[in-house]
N, C-alpha and C positions, 0 to 999 in steps of 0.2 A: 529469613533476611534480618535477623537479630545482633550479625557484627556489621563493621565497620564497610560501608560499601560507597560507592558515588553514582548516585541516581543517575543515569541520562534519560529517564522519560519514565513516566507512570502515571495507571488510572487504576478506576475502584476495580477492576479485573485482572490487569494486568502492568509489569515492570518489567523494565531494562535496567540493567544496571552492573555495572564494573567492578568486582572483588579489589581485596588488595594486591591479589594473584596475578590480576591481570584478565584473565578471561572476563568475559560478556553471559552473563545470564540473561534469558527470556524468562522468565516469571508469568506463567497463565496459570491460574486456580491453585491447582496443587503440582502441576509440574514444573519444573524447573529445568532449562537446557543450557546445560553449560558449552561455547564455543571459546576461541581464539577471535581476535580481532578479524583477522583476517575471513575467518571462514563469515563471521557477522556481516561484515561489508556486503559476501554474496545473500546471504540472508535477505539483510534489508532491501536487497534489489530483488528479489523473488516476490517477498511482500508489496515492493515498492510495483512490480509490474502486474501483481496481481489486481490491485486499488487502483491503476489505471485503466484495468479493462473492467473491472465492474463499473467503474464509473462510465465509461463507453456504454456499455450495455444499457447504463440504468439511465440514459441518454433519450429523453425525447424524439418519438419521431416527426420529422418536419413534413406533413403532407400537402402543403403548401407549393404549388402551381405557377411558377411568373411566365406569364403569356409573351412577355416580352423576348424570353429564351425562345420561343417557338417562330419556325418559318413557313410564313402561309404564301400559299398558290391560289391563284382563281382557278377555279373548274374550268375546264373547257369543253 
């Protein structure tokens, strides 16, 4: 990543970022994925729906009871 590029996002692991070419690189360690815009867009929504479901997952469970939901009978 030594020439002239336009960052749209980076951490100490990993970059995005736009050649003067055009294409979108992902930058992770040592790989480098070069795409078109277009194919990025589906990208970021792969990524984008994978981070919604871990975030689901890593979701507290509510085991909490409201008695109020519940319909009681007298015995008879």
């Amino acid at each position: 990543m030594g020439y002239k590029t336009n960052f749209l996002s980076q951490s100490e692991t990993c970059a995005i970022y736009q050649c003067l070419d055009g294409h979108i690189h992902l930058k992770y360690r040592s790989l480098d994925i070069t795409m078109d815009p277009d194919e990025f867009y589906q990208v970021a929504e792969v990524f984008s729906d994978a981070l919604r479901t871990l975030r689901k997952a890593e979701e507290p469970a509510n085991d909490t009871i409201n008695l109020a939901d519940f319909e009681v009978l007298p015995k008879v």
